[in-house]
RODO-2510 file (C-alpha; in nm, 4 decimals, decimal comma):
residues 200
     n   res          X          Y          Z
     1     x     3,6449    -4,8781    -5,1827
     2     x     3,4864    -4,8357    -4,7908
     3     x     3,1378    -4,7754    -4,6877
     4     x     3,0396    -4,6233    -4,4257
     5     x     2,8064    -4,7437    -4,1833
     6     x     2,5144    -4,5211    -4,0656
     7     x     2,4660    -4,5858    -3,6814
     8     x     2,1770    -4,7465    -3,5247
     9     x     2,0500    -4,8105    -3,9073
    10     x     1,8710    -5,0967    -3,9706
    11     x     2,0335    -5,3774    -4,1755
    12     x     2,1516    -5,2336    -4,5298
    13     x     1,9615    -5,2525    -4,8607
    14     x     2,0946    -5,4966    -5,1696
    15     x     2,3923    -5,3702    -5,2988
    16     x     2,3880    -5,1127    -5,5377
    17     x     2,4789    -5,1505    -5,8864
    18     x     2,8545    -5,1153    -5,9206
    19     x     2,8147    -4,9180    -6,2177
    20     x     2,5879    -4,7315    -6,1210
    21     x     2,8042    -4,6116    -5,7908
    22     x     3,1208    -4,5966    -6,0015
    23     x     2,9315    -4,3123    -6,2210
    24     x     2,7882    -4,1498    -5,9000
    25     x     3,1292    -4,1065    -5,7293
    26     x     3,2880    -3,9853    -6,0725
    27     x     3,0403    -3,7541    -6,1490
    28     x     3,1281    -3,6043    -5,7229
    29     x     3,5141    -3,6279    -5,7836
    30     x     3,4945    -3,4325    -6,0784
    31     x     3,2715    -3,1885    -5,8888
    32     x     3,5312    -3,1701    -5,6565
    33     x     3,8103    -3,1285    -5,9170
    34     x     3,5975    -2,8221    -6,0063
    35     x     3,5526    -2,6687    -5,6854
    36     x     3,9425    -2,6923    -5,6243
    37     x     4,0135    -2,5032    -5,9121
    38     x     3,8436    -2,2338    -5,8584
    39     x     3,9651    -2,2223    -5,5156
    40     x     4,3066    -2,2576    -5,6038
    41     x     4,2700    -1,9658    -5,9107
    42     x     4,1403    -1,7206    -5,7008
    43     x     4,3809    -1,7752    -5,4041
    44     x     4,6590    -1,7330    -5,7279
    45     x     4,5272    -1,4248    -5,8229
    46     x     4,5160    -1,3045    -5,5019
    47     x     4,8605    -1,3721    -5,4417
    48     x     4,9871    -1,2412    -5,7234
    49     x     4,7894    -0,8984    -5,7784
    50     x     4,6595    -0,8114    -5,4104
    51     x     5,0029    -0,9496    -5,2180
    52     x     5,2580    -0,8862    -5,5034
    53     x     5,3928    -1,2665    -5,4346
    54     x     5,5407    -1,4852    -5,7199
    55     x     5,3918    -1,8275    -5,8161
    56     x     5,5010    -2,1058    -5,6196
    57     x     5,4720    -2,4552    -5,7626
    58     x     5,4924    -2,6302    -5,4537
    59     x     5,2910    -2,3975    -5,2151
    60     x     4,9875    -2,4171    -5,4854
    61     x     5,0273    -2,8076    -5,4973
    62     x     5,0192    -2,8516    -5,1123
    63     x     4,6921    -2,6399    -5,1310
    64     x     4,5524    -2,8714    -5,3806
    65     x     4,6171    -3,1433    -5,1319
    66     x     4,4535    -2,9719    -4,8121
    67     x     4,1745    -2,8799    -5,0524
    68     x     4,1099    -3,2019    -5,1267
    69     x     4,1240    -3,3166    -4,8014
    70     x     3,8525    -3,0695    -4,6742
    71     x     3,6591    -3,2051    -5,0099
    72     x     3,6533    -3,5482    -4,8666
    73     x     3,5862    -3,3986    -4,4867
    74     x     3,2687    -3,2120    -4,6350
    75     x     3,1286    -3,5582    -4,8022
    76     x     3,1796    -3,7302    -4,4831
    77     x     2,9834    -3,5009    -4,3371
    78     x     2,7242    -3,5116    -4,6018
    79     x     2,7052    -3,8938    -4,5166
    80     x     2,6344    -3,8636    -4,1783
    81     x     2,3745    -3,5738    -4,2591
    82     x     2,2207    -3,8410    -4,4932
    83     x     2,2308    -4,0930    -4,2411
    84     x     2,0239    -3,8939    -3,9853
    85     x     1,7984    -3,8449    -4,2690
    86     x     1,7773    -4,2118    -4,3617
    87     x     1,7062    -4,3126    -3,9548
    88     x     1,4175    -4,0621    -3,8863
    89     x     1,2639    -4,1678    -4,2547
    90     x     1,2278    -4,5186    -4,1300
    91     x     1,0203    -4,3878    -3,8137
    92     x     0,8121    -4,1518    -3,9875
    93     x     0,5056    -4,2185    -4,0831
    94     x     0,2149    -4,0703    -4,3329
    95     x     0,2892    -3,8984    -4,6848
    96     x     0,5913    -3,7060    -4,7760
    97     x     0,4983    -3,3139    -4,7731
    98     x     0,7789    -3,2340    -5,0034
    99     x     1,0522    -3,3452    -5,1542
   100     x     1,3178    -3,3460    -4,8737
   101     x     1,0843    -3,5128    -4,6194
   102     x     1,2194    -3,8710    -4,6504
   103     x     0,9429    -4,1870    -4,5825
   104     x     1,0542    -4,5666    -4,5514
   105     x     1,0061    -4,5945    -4,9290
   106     x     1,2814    -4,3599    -4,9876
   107     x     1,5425    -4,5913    -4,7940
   108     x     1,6899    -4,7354    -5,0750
   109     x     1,7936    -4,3986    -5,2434
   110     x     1,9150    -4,2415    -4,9227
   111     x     2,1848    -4,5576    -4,8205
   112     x     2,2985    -4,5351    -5,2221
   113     x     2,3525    -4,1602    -5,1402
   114     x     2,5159    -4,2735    -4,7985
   115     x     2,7591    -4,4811    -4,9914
   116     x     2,8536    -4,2248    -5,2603
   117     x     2,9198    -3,9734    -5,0066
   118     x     3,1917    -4,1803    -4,8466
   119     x     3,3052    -4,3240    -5,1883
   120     x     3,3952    -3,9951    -5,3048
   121     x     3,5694    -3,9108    -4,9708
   122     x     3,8173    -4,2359    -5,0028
   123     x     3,8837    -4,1430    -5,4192
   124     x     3,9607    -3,7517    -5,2503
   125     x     4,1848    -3,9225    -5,0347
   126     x     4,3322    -4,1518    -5,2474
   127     x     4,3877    -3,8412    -5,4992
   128     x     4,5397    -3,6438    -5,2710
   129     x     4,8991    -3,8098    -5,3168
   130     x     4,8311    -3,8627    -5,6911
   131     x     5,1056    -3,6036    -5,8132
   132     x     4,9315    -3,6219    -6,1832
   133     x     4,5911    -3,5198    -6,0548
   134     x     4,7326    -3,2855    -5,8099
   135     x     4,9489    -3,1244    -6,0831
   136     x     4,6089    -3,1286    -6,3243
   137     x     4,4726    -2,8970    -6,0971
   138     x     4,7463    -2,6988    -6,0401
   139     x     4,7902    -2,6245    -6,4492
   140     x     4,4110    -2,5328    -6,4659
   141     x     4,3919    -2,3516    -6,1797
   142     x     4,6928    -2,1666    -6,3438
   143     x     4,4910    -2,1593    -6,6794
   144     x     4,1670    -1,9915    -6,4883
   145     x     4,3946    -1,7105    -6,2804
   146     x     4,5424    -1,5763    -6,6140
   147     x     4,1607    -1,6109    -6,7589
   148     x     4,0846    -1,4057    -6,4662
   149     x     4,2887    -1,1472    -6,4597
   150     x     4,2861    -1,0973    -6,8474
   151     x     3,9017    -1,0657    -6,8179
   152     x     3,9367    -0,8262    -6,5348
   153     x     4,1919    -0,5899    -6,7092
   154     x     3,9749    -0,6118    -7,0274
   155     x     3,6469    -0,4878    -6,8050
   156     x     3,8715    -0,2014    -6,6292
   157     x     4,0471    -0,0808    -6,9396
   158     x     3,6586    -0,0646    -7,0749
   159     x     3,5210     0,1456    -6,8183
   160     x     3,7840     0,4192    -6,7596
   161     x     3,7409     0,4320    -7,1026
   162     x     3,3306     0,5014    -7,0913
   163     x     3,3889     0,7377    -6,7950
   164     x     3,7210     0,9145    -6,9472
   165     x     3,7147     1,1535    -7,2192
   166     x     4,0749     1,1810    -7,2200
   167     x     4,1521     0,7971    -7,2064
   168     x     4,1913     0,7802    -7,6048
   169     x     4,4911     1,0452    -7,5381
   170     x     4,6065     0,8417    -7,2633
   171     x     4,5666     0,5158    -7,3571
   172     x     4,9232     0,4356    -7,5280
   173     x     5,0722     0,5271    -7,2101
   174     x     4,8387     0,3399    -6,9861
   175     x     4,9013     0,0314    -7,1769
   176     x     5,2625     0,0581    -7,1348
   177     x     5,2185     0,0884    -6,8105
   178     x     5,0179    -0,1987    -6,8078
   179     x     5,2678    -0,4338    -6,9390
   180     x     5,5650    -0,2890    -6,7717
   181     x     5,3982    -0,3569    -6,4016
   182     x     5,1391    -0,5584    -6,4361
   183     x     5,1838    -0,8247    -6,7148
   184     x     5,5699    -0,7997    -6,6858
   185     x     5,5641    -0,9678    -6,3574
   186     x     5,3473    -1,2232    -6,4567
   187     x     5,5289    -1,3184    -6,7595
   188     x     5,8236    -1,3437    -6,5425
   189     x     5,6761    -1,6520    -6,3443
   190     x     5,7654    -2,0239    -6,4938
   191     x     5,4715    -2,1437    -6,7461
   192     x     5,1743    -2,3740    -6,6406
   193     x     5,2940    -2,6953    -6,5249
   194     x     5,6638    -2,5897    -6,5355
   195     x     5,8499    -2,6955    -6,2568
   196     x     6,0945    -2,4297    -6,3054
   197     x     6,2660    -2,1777    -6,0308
   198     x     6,0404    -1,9240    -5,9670
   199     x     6,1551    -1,6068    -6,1220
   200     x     6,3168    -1,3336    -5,8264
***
């Protein structure tokens, strides 16, 4: 695992406790995992329903990766924000006004942040050609997009029905509709974590 190294800092702090820095970048890697997710379901969905395109394993798993590698950018830039923070807190003098203006005392917290920051970045990077984790995401991200769009059928069917007296007459019809467009092509695409041929 690499640190970075904040320039013009002053020499570094003791080093932290490994276990406590192991549960630090865990806790930002499966922030990360998170935010790629969701990412990845909503470009899905938005594929599927706005641009009428079938799921493609491989396209969704190469946008895991870049994901992840933006992930890792944005915590390398959160290091070097932190960093900038750390230097000026070892100039500045007096009491803290609140709680984001840093003082000397707070040196300590800000290089363990520093090193987290980065430590999360390499694990991104690392992850990034971990096919498991990558395909992890992919299956959830899957998982959310048919969450999604089953959530956003249920809230459409439920308000032409408040605003449509005739709906109840209707509504057989609609439904059919609904699974002869709609859910047909989606059933037609290869199941979570299937590497299967995309259906034509």
């Amino acid at each position: 695992m690499k640190f970075g190294k904040t320039r013009g800092a002053p020499s570094e702090p003791a080093t932290p406790d490994p276990a406590a820095l192991e549960r630090a970048v865990a806790e930002g890697v499966l922030i990360s995992r998170a935010a790629a997710v969701v990412s990845v379901a909503n470009s899905i969905v938005i594929r599927a329903l706005r641009d009428d395109e079938h799921f493609d394993h491989e396209r969704t798993r190469e946008a895991v990766r870049t994901i992840l590698g933006r992930l890792a950018a944005e915590q390398r830039e959160q290091n070097e924000r932190i960093g900038g923070e750390r230097a000026k807190a070892l100039k500045a003098k007096g009491r803290s006004r609140h709680q984001h203006d840093y003082r000397r005392g707070d040196d300590d917290t800000l290089w363990f942040r520093e090193k987290t920051y980065t430590a999360v970045a390499d694990r991104l990077d690392e992850l990034q050609s971990d096919d498991d984790f990558v395909r992890d995401i992919v299956a959830a991200a899957v998982d959310r997009a048919w969450g999604d769009v089953g959530a956003a059928i249920v809230t459409k069917v439920s308000a032409v029905e408040a605003v449509d007296p005739a709906y109840p007459d209707e509504r057989d019809q609609r439904l059919r509709d609904l699974v002869d467009v709609d859910l047909a092509r989606l059933l037609a695409q290869p199941p979570p974590g299937s590497d299967a041929p995309r259906a034509v």
